[in-house]
N, CA, C and O atoms as a GROMACS GRO file, in nm:
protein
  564
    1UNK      N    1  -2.891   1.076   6.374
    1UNK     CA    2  -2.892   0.947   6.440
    1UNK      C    3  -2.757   0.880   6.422
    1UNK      O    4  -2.676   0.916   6.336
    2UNK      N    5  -2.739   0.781   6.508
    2UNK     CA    6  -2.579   0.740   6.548
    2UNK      C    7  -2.614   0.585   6.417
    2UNK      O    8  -2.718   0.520   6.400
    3UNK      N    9  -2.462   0.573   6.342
    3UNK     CA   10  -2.490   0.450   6.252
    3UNK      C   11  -2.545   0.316   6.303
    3UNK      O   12  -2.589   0.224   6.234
    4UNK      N   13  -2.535   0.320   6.419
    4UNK     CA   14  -2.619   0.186   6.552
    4UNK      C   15  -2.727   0.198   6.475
    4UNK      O   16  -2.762   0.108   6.398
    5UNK      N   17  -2.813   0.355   6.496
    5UNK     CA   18  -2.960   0.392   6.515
    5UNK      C   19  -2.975   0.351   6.376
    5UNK      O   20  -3.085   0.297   6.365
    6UNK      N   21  -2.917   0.351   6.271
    6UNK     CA   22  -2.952   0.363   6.157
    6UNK      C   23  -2.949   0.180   6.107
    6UNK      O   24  -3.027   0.124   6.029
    7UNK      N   25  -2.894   0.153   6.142
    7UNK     CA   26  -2.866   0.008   6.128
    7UNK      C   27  -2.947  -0.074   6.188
    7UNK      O   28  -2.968  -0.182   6.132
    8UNK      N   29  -3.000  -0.050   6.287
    8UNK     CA   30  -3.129  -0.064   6.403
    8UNK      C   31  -3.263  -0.053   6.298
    8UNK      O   32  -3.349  -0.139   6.288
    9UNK      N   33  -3.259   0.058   6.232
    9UNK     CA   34  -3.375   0.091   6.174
    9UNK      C   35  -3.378   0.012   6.016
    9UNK      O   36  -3.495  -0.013   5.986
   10UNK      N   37  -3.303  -0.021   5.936
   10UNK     CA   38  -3.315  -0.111   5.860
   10UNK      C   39  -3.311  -0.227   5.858
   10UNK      O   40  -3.338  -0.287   5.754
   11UNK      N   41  -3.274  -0.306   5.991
   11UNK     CA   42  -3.316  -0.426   6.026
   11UNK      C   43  -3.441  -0.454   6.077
   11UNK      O   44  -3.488  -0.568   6.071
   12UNK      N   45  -3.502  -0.357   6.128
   12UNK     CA   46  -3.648  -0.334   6.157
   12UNK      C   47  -3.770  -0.378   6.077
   12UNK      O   48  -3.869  -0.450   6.089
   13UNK      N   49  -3.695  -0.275   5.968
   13UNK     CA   50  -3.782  -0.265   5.815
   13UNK      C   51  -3.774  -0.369   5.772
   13UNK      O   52  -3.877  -0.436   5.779
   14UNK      N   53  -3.653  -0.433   5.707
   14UNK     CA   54  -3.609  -0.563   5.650
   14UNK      C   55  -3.735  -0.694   5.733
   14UNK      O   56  -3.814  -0.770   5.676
   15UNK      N   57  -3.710  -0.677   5.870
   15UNK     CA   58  -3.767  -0.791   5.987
   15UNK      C   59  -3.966  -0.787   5.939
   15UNK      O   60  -4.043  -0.880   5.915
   16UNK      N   61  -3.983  -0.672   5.941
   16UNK     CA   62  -4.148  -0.600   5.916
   16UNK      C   63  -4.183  -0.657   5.787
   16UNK      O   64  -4.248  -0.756   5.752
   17UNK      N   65  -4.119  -0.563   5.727
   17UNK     CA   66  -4.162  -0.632   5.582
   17UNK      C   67  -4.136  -0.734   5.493
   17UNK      O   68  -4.233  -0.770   5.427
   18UNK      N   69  -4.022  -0.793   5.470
   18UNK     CA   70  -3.956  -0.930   5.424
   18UNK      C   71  -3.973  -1.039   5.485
   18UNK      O   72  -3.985  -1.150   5.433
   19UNK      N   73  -3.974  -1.005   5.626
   19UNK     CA   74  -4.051  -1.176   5.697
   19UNK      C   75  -4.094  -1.189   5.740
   19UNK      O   76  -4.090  -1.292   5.806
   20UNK      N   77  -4.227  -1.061   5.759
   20UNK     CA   78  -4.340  -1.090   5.835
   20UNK      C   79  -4.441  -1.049   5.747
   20UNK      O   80  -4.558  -1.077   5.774
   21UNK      N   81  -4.409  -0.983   5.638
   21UNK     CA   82  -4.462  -0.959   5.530
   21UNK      C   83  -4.555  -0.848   5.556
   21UNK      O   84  -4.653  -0.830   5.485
   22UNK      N   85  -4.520  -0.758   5.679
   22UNK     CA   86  -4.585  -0.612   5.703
   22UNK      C   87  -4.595  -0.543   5.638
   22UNK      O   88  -4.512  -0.456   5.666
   23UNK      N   89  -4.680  -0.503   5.510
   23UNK     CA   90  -4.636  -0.369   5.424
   23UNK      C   91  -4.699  -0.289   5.435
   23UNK      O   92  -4.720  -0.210   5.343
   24UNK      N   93  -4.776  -0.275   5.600
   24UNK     CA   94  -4.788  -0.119   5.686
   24UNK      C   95  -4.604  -0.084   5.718
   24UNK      O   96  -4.572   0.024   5.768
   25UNK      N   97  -4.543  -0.145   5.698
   25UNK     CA   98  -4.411  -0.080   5.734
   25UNK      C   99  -4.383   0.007   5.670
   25UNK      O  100  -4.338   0.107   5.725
   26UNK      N  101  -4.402   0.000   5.513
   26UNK     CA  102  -4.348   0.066   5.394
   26UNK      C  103  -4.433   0.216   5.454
   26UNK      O  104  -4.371   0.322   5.447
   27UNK      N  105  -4.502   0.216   5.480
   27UNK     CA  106  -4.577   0.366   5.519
   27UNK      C  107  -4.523   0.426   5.636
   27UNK      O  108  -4.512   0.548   5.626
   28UNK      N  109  -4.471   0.357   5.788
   28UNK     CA  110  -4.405   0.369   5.844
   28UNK      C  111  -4.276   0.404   5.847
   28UNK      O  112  -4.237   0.486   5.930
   29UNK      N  113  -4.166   0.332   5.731
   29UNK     CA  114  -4.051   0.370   5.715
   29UNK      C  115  -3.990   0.396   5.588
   29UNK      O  116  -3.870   0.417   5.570
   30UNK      N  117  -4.090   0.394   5.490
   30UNK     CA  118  -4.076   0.496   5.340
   30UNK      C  119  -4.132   0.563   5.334
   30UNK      O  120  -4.250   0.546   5.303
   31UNK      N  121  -4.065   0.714   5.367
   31UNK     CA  122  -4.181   0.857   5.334
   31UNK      C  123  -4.206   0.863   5.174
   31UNK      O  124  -4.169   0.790   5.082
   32UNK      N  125  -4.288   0.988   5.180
   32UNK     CA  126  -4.360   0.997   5.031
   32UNK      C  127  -4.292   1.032   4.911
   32UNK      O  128  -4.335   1.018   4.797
   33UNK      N  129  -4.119   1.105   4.969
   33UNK     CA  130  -4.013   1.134   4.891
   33UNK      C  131  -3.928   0.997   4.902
   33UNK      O  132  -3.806   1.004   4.888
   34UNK      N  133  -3.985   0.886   4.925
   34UNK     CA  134  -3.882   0.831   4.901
   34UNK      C  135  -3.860   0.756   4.730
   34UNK      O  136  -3.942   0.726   4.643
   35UNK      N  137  -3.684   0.742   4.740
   35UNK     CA  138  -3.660   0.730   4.586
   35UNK      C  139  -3.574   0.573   4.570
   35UNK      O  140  -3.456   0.566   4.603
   36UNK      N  141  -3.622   0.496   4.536
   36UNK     CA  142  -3.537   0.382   4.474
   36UNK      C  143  -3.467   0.390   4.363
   36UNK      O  144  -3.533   0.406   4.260
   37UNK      N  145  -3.341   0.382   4.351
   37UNK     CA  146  -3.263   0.452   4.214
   37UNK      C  147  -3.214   0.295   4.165
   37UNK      O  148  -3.122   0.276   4.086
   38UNK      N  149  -3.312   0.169   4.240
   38UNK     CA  150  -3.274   0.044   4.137
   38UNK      C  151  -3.391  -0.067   4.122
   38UNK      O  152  -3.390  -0.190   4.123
   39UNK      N  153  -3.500   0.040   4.106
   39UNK     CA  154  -3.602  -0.035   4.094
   39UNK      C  155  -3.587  -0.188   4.040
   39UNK      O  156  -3.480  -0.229   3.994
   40UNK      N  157  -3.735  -0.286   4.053
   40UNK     CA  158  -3.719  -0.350   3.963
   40UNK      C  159  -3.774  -0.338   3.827
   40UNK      O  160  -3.891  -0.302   3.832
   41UNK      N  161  -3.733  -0.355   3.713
   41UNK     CA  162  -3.802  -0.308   3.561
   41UNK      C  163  -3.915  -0.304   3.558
   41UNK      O  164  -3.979  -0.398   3.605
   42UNK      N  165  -3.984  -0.185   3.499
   42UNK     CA  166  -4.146  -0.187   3.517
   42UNK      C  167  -4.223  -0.114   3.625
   42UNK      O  168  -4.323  -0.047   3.601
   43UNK      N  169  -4.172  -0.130   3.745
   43UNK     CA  170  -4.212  -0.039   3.873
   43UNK      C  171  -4.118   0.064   3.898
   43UNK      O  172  -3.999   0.092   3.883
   44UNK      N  173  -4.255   0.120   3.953
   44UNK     CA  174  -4.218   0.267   3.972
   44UNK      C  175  -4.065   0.280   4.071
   44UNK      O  176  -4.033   0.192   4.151
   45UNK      N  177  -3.985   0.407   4.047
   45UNK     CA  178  -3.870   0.371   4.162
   45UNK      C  179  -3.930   0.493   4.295
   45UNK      O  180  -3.876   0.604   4.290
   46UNK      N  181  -4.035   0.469   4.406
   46UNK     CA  182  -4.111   0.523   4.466
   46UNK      C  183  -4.138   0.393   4.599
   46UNK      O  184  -4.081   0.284   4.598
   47UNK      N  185  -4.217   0.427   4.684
   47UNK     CA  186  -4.214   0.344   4.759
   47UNK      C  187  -4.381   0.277   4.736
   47UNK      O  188  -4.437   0.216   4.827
   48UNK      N  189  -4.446   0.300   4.599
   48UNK     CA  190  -4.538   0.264   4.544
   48UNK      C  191  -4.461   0.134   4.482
   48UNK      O  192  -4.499   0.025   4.525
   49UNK      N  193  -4.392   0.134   4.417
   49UNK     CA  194  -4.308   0.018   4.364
   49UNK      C  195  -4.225  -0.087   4.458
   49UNK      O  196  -4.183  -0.199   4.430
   50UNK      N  197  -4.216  -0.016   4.572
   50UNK     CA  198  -4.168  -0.111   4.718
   50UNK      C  199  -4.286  -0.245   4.713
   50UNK      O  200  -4.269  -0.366   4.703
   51UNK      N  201  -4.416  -0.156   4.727
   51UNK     CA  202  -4.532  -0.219   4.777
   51UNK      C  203  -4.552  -0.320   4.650
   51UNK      O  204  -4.572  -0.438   4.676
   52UNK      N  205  -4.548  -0.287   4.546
   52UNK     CA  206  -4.570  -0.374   4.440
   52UNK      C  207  -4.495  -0.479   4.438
   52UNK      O  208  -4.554  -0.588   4.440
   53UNK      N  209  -4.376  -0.478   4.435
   53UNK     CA  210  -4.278  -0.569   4.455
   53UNK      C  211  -4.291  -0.682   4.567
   53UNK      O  212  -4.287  -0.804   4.548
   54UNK      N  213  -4.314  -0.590   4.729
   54UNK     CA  214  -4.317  -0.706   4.825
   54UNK      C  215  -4.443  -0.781   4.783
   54UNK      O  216  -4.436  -0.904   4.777
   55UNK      N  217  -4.580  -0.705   4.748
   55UNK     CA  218  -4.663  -0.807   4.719
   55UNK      C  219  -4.654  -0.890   4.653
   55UNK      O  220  -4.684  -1.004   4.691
   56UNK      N  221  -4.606  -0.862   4.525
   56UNK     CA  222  -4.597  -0.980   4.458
   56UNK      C  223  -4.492  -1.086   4.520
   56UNK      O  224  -4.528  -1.203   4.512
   57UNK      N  225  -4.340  -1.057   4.595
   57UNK     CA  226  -4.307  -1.170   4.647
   57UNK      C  227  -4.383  -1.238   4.725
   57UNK      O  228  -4.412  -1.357   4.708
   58UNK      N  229  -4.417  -1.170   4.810
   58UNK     CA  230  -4.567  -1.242   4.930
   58UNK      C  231  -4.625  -1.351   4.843
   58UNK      O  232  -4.618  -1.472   4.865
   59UNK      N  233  -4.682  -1.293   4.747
   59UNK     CA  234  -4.778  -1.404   4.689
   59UNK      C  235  -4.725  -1.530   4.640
   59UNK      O  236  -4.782  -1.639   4.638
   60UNK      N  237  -4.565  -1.487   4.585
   60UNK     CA  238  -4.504  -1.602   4.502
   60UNK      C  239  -4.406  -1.699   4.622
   60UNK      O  240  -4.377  -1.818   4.604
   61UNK      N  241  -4.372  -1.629   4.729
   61UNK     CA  242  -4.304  -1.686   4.798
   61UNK      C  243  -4.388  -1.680   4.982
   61UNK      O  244  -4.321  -1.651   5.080
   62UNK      N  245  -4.510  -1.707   4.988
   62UNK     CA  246  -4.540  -1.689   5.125
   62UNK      C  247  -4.485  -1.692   5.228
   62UNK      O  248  -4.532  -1.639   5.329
   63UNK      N  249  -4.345  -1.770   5.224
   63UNK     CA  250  -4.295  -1.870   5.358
   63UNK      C  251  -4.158  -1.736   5.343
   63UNK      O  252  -4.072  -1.767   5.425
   64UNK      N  253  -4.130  -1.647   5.292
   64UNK     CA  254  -4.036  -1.537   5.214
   64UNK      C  255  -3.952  -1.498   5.390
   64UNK      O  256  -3.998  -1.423   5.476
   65UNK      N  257  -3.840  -1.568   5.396
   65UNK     CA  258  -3.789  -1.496   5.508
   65UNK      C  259  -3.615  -1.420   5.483
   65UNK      O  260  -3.520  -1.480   5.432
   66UNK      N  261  -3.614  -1.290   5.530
   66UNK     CA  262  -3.488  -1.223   5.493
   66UNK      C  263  -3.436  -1.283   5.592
   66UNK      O  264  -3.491  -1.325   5.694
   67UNK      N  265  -3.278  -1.291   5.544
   67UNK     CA  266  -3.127  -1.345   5.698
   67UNK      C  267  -3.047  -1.215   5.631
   67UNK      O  268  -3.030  -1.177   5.515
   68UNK      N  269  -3.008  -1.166   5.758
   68UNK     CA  270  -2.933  -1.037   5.721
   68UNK      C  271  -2.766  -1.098   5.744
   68UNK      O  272  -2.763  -1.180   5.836
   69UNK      N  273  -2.674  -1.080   5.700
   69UNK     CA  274  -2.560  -1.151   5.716
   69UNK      C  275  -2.432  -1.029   5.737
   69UNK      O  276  -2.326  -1.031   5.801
   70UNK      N  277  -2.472  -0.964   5.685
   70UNK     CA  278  -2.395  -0.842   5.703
   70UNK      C  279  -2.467  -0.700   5.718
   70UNK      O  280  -2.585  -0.694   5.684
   71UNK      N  281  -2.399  -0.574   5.772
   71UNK     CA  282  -2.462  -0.438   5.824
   71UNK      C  283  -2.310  -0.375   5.851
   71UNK      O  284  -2.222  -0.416   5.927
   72UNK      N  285  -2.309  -0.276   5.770
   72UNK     CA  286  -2.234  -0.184   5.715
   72UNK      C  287  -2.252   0.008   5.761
   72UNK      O  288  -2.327   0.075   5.689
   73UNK      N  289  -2.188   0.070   5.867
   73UNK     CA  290  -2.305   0.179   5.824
   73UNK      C  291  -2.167   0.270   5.852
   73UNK      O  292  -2.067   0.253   5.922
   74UNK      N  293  -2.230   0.417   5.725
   74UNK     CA  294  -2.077   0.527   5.746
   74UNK      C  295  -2.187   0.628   5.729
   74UNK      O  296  -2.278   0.599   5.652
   75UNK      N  297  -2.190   0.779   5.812
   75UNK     CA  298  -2.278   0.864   5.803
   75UNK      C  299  -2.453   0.812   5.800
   75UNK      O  300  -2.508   0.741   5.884
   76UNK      N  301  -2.513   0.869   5.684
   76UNK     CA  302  -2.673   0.838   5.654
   76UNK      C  303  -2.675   0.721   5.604
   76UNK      O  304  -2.784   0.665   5.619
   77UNK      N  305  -2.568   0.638   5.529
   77UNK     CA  306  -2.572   0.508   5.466
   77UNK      C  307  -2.561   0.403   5.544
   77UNK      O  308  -2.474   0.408   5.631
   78UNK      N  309  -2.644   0.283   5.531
   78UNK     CA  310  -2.603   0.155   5.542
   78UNK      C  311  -2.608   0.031   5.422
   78UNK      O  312  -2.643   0.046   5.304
   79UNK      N  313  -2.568  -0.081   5.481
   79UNK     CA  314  -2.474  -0.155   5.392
   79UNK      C  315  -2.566  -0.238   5.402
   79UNK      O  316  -2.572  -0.260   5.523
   80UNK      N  317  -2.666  -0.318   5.335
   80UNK     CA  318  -2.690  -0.484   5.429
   80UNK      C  319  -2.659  -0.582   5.303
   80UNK      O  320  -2.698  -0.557   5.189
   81UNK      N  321  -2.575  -0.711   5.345
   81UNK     CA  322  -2.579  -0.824   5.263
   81UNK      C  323  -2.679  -0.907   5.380
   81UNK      O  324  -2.680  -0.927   5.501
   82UNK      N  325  -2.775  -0.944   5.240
   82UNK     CA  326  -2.878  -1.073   5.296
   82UNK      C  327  -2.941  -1.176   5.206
   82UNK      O  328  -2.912  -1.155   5.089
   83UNK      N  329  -2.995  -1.252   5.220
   83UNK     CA  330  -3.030  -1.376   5.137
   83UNK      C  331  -3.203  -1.371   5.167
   83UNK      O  332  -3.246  -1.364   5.283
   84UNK      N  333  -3.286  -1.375   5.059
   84UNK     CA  334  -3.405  -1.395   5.109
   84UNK      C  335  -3.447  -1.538   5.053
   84UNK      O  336  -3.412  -1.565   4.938
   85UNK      N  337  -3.525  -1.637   5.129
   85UNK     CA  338  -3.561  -1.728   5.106
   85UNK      C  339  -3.704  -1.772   5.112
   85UNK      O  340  -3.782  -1.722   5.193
   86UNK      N  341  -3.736  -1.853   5.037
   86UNK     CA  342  -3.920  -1.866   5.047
   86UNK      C  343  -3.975  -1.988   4.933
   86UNK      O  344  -3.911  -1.995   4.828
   87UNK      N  345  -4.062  -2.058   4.946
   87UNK     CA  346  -4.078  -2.165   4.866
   87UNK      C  347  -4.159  -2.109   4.756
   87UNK      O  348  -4.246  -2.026   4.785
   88UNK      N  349  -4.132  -2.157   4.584
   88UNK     CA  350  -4.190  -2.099   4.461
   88UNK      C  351  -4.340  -2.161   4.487
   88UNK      O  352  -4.362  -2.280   4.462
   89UNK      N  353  -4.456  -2.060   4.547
   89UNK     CA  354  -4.558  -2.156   4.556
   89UNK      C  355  -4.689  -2.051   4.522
   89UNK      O  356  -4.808  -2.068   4.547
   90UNK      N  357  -4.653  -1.993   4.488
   90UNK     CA  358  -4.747  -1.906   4.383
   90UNK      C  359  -4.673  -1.816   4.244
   90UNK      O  360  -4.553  -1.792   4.228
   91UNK      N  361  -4.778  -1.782   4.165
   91UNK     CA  362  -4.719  -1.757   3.999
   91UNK      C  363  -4.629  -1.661   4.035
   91UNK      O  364  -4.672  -1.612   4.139
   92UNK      N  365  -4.492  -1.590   3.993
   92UNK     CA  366  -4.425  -1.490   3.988
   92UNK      C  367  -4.363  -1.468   3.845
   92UNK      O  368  -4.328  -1.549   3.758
   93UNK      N  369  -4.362  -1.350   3.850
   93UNK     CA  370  -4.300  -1.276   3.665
   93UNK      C  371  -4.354  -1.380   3.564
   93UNK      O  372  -4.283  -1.423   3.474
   94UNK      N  373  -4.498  -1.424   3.584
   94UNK     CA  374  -4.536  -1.506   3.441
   94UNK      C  375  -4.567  -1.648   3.469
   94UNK      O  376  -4.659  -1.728   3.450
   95UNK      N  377  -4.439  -1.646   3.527
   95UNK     CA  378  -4.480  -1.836   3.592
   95UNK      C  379  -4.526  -1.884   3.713
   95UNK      O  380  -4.551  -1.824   3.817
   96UNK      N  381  -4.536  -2.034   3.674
   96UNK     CA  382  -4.642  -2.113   3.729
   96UNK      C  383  -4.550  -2.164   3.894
   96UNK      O  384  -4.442  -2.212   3.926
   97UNK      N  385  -4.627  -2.133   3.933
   97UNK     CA  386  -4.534  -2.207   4.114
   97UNK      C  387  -4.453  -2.365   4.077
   97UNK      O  388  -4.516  -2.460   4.032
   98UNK      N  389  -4.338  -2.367   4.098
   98UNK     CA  390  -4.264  -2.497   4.098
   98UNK      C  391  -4.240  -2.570   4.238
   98UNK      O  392  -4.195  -2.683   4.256
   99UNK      N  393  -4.286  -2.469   4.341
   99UNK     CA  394  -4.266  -2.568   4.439
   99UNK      C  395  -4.115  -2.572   4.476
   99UNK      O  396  -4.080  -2.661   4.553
  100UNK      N  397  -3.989  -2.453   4.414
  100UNK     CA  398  -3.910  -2.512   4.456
  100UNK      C  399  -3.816  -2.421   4.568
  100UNK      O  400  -3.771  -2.319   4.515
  101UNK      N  401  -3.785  -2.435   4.691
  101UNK     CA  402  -3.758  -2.357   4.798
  101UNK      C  403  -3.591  -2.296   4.686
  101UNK      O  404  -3.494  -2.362   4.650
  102UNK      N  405  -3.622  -2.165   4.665
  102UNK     CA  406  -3.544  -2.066   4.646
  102UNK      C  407  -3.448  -1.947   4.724
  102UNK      O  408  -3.501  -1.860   4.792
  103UNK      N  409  -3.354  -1.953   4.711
  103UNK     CA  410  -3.261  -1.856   4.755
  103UNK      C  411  -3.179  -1.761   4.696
  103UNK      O  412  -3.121  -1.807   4.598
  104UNK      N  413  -3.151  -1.636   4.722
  104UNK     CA  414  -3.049  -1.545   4.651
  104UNK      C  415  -3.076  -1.438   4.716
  104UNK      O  416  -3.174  -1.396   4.778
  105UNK      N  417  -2.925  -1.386   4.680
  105UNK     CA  418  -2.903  -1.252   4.723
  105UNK      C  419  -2.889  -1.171   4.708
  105UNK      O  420  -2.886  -1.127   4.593
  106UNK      N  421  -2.866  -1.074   4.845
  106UNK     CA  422  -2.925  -0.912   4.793
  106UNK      C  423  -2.814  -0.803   4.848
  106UNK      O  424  -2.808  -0.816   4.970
  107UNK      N  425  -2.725  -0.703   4.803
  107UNK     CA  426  -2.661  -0.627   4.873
  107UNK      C  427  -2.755  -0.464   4.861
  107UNK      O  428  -2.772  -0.393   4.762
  108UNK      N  429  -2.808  -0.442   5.020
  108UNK     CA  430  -2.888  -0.306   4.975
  108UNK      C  431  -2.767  -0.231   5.012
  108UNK      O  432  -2.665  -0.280   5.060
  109UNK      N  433  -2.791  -0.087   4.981
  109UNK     CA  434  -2.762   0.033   5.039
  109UNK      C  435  -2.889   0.122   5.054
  109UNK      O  436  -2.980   0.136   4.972
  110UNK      N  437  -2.872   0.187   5.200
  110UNK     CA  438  -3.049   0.262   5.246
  110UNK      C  439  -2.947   0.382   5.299
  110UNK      O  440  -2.840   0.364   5.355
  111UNK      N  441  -3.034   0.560   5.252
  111UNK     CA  442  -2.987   0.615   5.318
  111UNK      C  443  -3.058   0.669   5.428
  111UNK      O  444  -3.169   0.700   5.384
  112UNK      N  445  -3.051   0.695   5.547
  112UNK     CA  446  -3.098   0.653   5.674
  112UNK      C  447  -3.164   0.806   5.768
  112UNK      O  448  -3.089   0.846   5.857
  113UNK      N  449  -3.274   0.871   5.752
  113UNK     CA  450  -3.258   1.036   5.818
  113UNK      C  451  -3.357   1.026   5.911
  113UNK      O  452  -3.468   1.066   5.875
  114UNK      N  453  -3.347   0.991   6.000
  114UNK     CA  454  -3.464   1.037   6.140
  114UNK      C  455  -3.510   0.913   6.147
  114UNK      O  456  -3.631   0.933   6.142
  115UNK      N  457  -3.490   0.770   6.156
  115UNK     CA  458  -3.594   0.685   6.144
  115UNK      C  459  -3.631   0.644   6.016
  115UNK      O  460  -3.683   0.533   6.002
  116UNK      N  461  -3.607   0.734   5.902
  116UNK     CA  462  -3.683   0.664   5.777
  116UNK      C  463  -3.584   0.661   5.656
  116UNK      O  464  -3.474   0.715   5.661
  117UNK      N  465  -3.626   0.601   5.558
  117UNK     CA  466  -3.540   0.530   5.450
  117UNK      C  467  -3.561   0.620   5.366
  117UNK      O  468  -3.679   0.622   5.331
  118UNK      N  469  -3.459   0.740   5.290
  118UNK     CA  470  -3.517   0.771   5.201
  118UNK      C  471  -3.458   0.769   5.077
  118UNK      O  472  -3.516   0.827   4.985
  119UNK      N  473  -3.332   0.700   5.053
  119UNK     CA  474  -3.305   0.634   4.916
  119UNK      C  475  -3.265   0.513   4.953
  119UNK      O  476  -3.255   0.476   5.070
  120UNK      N  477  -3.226   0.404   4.789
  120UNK     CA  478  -3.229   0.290   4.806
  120UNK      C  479  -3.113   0.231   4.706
  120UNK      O  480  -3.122   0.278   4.593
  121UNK      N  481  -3.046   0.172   4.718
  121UNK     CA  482  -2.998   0.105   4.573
  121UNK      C  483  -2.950  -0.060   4.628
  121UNK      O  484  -2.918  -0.098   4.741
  122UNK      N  485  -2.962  -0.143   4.485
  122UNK     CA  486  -2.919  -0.290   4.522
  122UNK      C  487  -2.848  -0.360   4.444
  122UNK      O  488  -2.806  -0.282   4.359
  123UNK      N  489  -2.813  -0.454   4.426
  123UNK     CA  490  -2.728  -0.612   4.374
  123UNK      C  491  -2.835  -0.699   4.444
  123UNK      O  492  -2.859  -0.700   4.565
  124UNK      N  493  -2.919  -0.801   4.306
  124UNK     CA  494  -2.958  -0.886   4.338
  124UNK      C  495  -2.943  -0.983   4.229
  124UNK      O  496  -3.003  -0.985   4.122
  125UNK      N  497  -2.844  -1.073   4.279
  125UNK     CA  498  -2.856  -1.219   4.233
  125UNK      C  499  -2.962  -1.292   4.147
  125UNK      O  500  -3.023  -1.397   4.168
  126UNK      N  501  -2.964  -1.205   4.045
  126UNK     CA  502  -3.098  -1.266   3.976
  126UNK      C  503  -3.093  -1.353   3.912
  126UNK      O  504  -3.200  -1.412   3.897
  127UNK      N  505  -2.967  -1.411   3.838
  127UNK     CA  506  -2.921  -1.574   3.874
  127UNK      C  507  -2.977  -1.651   3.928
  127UNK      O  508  -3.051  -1.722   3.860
  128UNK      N  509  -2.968  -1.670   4.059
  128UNK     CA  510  -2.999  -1.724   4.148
  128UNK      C  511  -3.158  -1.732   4.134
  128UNK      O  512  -3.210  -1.841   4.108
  129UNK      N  513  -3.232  -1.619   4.150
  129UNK     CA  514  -3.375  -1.610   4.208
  129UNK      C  515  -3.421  -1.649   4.055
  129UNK      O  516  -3.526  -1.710   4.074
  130UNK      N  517  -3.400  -1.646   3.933
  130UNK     CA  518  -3.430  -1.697   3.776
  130UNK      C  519  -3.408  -1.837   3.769
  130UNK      O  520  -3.492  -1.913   3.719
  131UNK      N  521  -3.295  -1.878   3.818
  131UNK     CA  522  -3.335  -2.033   3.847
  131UNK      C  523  -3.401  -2.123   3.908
  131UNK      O  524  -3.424  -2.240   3.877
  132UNK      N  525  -3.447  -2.026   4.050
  132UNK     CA  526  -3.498  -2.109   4.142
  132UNK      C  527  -3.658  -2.083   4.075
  132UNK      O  528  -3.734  -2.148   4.147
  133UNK      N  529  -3.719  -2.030   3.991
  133UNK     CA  530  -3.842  -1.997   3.977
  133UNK      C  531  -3.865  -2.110   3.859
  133UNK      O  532  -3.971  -2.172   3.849
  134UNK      N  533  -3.734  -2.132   3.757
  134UNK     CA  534  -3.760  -2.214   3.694
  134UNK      C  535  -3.763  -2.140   3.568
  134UNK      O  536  -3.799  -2.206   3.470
  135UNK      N  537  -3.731  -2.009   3.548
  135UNK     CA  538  -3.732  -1.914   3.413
  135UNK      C  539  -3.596  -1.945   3.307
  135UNK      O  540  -3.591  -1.922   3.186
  136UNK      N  541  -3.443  -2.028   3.430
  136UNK     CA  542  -3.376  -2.039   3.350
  136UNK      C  543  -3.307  -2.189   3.384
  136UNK      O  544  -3.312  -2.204   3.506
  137UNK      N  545  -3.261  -2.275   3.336
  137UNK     CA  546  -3.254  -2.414   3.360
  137UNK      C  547  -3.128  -2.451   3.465
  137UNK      O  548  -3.018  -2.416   3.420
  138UNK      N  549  -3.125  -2.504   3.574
  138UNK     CA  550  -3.014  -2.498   3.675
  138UNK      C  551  -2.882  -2.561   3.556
  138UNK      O  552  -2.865  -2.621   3.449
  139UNK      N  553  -2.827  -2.506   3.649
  139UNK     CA  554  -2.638  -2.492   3.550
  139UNK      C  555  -2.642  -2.675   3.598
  139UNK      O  556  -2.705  -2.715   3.696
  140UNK      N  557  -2.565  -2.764   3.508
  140UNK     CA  558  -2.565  -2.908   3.519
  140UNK      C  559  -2.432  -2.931   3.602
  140UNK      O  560  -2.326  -2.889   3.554
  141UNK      N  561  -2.430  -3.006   3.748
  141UNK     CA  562  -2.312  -3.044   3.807
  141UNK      C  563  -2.196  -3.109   3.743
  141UNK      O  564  -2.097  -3.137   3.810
   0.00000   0.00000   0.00000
């Protein structure tokens, strides 16, 4: 597939599952070999641990919408910088919903073969997404 096609197809995924909160996608566009080599701690790096993950954002962030800002693609790889956003309004990693509309970001790399995703790696701003939950106290202006 041409890096268009491939870039096409992780904005797809991203659109399905991050802000519409489809996670029939993950079955659609993570086969059964697929490998996340940056899980998050605790889950599996599988696309069993995809599903774990979006659910639990779902739950903690319902309103959870990805903005893709950048798309990168050379051979099977693509690039995406994006920001996901969503209000703290259910418990996540322990805590209690704060209510407070959260943002941070994410640089994936997906490698891209026929339509489907089958590795993964990221940079996520966990800065960012630790403050907005309320786990670590905003930096003072």
């Amino acid at each position: 597939m041409s890096s268009e096609a491939n870039k096409a197809t992780v904005r797809e995924f991203v659109t399905e599952a991050q802000s519409r909160g489809n996670l029939g996608a993950i079955e659609v566009y993570l086969p059964p070999e697929f490998v996340d080599h940056s899980p998050v701690s605790g889950l599996p790096g599988n696309r069993e641990g995809v599903r774990m993950l979006f659910s639990a954002l779902w739950a903690a962030f319902p309103d959870l919408q990805a903005t893709i800002h950048d798309q990168v693609a050379e051979g099977d790889k693509v690039v995406t910088r994006k920001t996901l956003s969503g209000t703290h309004s259910g418990p996540f990693m322990g805590l209690p919903p704060t209510g407070n509309r959260v943002s941070f970001d994410i640089i994936d790399i997906l490698r891209v073969e026929g339509g489907k995703l089958l590795e993964h790696w990221c940079v996520v701003d966990q800065l960012a997404l630790l403050r907005g939950v309320g786990a670590i106290p905003q930096a003072a202006a």
